[in-house]
PyMOL CGO cylinders between C-alpha atoms (Angstrom):
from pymol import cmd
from pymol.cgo import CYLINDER

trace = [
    CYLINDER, 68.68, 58.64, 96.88, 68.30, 59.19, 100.78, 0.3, 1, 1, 1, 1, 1, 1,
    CYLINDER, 68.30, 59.19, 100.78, 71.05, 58.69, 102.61, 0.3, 1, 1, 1, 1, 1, 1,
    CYLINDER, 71.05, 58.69, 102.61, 71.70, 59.28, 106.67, 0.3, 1, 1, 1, 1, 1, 1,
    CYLINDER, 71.70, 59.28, 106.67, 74.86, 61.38, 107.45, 0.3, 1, 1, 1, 1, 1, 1,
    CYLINDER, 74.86, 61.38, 107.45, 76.40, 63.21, 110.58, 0.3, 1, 1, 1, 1, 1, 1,
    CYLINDER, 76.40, 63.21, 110.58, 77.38, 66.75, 110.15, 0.3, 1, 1, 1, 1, 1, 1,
    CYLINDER, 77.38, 66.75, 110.15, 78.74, 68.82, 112.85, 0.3, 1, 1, 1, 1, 1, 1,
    CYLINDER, 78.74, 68.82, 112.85, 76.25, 71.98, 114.44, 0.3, 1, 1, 1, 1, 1, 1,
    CYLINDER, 76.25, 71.98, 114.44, 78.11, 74.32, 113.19, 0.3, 1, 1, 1, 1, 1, 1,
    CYLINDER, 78.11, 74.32, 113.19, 78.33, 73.21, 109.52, 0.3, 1, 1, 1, 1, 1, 1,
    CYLINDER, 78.33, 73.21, 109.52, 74.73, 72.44, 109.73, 0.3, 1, 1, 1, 1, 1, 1,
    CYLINDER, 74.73, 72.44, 109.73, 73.86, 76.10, 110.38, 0.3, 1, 1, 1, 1, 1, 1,
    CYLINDER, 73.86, 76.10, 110.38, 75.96, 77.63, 107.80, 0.3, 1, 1, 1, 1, 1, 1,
    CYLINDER, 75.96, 77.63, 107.80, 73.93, 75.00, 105.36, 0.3, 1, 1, 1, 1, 1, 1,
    CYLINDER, 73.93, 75.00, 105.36, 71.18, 76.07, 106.71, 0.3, 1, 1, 1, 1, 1, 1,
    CYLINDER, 71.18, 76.07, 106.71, 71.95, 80.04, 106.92, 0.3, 1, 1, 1, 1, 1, 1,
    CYLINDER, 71.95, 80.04, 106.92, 72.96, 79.69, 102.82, 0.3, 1, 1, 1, 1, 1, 1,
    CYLINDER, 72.96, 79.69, 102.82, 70.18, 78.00, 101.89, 0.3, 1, 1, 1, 1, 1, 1,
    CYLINDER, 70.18, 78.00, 101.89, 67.88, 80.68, 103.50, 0.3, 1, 1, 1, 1, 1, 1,
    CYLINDER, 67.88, 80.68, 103.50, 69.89, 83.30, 101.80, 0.3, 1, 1, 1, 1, 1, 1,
    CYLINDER, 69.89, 83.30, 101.80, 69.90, 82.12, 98.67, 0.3, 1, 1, 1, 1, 1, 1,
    CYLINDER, 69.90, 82.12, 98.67, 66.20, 80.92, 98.86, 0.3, 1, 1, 1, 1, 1, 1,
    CYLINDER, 66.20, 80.92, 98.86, 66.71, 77.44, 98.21, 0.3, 1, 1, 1, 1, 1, 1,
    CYLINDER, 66.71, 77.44, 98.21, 65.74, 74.03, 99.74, 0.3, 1, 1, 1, 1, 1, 1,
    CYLINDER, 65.74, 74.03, 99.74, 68.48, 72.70, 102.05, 0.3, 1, 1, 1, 1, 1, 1,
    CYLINDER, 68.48, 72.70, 102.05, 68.63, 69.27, 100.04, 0.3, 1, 1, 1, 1, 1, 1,
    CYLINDER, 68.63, 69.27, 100.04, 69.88, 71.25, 96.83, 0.3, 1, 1, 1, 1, 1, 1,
    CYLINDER, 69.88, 71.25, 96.83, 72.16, 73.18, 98.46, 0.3, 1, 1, 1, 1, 1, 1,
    CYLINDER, 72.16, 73.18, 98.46, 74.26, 70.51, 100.45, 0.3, 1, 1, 1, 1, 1, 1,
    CYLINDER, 74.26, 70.51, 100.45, 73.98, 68.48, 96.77, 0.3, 1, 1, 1, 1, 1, 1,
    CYLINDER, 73.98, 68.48, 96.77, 75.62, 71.55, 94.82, 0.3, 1, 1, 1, 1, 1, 1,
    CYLINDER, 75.62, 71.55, 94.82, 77.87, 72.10, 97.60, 0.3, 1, 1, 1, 1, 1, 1,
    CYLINDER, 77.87, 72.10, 97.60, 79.32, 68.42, 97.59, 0.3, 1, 1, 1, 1, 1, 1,
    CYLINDER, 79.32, 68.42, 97.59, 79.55, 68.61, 94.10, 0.3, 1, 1, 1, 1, 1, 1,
    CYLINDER, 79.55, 68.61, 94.10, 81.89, 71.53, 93.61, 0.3, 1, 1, 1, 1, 1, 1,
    CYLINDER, 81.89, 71.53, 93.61, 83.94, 70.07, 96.49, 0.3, 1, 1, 1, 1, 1, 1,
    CYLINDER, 83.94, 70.07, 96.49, 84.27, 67.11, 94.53, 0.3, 1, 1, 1, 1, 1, 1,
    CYLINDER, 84.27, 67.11, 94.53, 84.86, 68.49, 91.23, 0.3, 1, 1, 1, 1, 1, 1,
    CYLINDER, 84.86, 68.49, 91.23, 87.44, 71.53, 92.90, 0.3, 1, 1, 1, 1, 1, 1,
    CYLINDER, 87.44, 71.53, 92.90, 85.40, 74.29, 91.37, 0.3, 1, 1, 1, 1, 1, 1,
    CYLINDER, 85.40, 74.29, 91.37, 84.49, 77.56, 93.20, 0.3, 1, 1, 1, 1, 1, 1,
    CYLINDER, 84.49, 77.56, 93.20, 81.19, 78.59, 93.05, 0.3, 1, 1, 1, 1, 1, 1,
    CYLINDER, 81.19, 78.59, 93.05, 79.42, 79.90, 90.43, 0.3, 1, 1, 1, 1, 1, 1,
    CYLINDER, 79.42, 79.90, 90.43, 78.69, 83.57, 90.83, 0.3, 1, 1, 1, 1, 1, 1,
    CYLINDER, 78.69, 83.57, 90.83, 74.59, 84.36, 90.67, 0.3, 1, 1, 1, 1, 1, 1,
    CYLINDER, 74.59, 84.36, 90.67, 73.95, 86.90, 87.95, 0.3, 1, 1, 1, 1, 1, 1,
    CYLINDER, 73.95, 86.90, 87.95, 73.00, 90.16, 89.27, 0.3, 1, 1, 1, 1, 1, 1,
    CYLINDER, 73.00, 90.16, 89.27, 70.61, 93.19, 87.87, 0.3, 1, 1, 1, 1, 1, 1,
    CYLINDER, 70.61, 93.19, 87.87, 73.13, 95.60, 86.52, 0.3, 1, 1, 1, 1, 1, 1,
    CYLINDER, 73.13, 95.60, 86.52, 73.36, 98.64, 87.87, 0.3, 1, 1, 1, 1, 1, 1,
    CYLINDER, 73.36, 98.64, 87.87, 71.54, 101.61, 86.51, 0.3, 1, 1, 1, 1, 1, 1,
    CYLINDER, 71.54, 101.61, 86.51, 72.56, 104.87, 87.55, 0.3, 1, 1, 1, 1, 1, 1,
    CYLINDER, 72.56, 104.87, 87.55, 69.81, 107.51, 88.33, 0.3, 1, 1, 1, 1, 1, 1,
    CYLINDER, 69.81, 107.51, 88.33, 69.89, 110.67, 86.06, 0.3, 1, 1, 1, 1, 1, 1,
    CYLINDER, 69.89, 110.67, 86.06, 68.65, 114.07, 87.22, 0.3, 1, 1, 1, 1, 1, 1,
    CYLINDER, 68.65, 114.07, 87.22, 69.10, 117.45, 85.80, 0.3, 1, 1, 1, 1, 1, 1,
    CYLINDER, 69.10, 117.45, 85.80, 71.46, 119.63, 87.37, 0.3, 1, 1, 1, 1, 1, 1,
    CYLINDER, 71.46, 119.63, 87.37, 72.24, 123.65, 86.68, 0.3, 1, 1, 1, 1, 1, 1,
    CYLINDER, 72.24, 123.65, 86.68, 76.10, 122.77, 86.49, 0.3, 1, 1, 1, 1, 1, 1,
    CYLINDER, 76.10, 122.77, 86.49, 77.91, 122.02, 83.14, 0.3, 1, 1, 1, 1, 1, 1,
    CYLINDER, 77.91, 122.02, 83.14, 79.67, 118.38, 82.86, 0.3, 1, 1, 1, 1, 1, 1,
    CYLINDER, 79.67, 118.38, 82.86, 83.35, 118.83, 84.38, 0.3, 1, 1, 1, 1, 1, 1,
    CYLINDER, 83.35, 118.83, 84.38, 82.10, 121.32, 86.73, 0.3, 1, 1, 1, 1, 1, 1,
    CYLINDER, 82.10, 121.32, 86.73, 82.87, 119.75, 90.53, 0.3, 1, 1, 1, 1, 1, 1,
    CYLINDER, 82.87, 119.75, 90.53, 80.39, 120.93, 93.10, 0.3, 1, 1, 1, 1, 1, 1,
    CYLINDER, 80.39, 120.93, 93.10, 82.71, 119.91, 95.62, 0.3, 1, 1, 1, 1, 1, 1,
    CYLINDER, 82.71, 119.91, 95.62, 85.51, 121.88, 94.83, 0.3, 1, 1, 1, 1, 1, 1,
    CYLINDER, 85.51, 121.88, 94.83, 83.67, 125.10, 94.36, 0.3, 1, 1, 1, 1, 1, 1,
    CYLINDER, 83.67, 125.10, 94.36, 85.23, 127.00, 97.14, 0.3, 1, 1, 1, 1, 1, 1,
    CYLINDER, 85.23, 127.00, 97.14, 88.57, 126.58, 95.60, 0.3, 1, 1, 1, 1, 1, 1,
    CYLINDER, 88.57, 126.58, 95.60, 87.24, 128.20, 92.60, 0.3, 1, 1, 1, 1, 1, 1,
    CYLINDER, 87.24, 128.20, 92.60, 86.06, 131.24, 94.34, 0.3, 1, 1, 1, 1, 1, 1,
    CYLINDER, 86.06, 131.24, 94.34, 89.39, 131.75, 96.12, 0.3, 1, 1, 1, 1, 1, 1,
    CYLINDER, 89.39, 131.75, 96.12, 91.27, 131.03, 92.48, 0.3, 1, 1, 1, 1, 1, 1,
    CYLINDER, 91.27, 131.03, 92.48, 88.76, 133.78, 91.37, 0.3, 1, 1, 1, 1, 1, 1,
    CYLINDER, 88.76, 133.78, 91.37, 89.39, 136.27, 93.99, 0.3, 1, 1, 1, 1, 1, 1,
    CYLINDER, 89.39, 136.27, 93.99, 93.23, 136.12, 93.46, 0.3, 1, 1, 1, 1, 1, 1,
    CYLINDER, 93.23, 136.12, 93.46, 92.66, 136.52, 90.00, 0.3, 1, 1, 1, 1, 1, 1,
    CYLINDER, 92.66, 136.52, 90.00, 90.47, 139.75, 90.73, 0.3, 1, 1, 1, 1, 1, 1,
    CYLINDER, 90.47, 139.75, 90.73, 93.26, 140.93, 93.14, 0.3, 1, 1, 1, 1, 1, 1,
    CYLINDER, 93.26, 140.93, 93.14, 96.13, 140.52, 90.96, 0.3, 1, 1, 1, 1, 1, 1,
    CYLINDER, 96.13, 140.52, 90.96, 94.05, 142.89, 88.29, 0.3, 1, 1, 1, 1, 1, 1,
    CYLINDER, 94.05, 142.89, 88.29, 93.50, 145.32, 91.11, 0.3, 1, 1, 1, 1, 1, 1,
    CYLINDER, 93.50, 145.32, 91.11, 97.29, 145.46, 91.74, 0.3, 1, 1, 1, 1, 1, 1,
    CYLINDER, 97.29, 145.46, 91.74, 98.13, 146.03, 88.26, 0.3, 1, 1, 1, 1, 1, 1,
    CYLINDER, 98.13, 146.03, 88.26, 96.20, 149.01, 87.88, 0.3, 1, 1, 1, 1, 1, 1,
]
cmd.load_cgo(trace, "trace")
């Protein structure tokens, strides 16, 4: 059904800014939007890809943090120099 209605510049472009975004005609958009107004609901959320997380090989074992390394050197060298005083 057509219908003629007044809405304000600034709601207009947000309408029009979602509907580019979510790649959908204006028309469906401003009829999905009245329609969770009406009925209270939030949005449904659009289902994503899930994530997938890159592997690589790596020459450290698991547990082993690369950016903590430097602390192990110095716990290392204590270690060394507490032997040397014991001699």
């Amino acid at each position: 059904m057509r219908t003629t209605i007044a809405i304000d510049d600034d709601v207009l472009e947000k309408l029009r800014e979602a509907a580019a975004k979510r790649k959908v005609s204006f028309t469906r958009l401003v009829n999905e939007t009245l329609r969770r107004a009406l009925a209270g609901q939030k949005p449904v959320a659009t289902k994503r890809a899930p994530y997938r997380v890159q592997t690589f090989r790596s020459p450290f074992q698991p547990g082993v943090d690369v950016l903590h390394l430097n602390r192990v050197l110095d716990e290392l060298e204590i270690q060394d120099a507490i032997a040397r005083m014991k001699r």
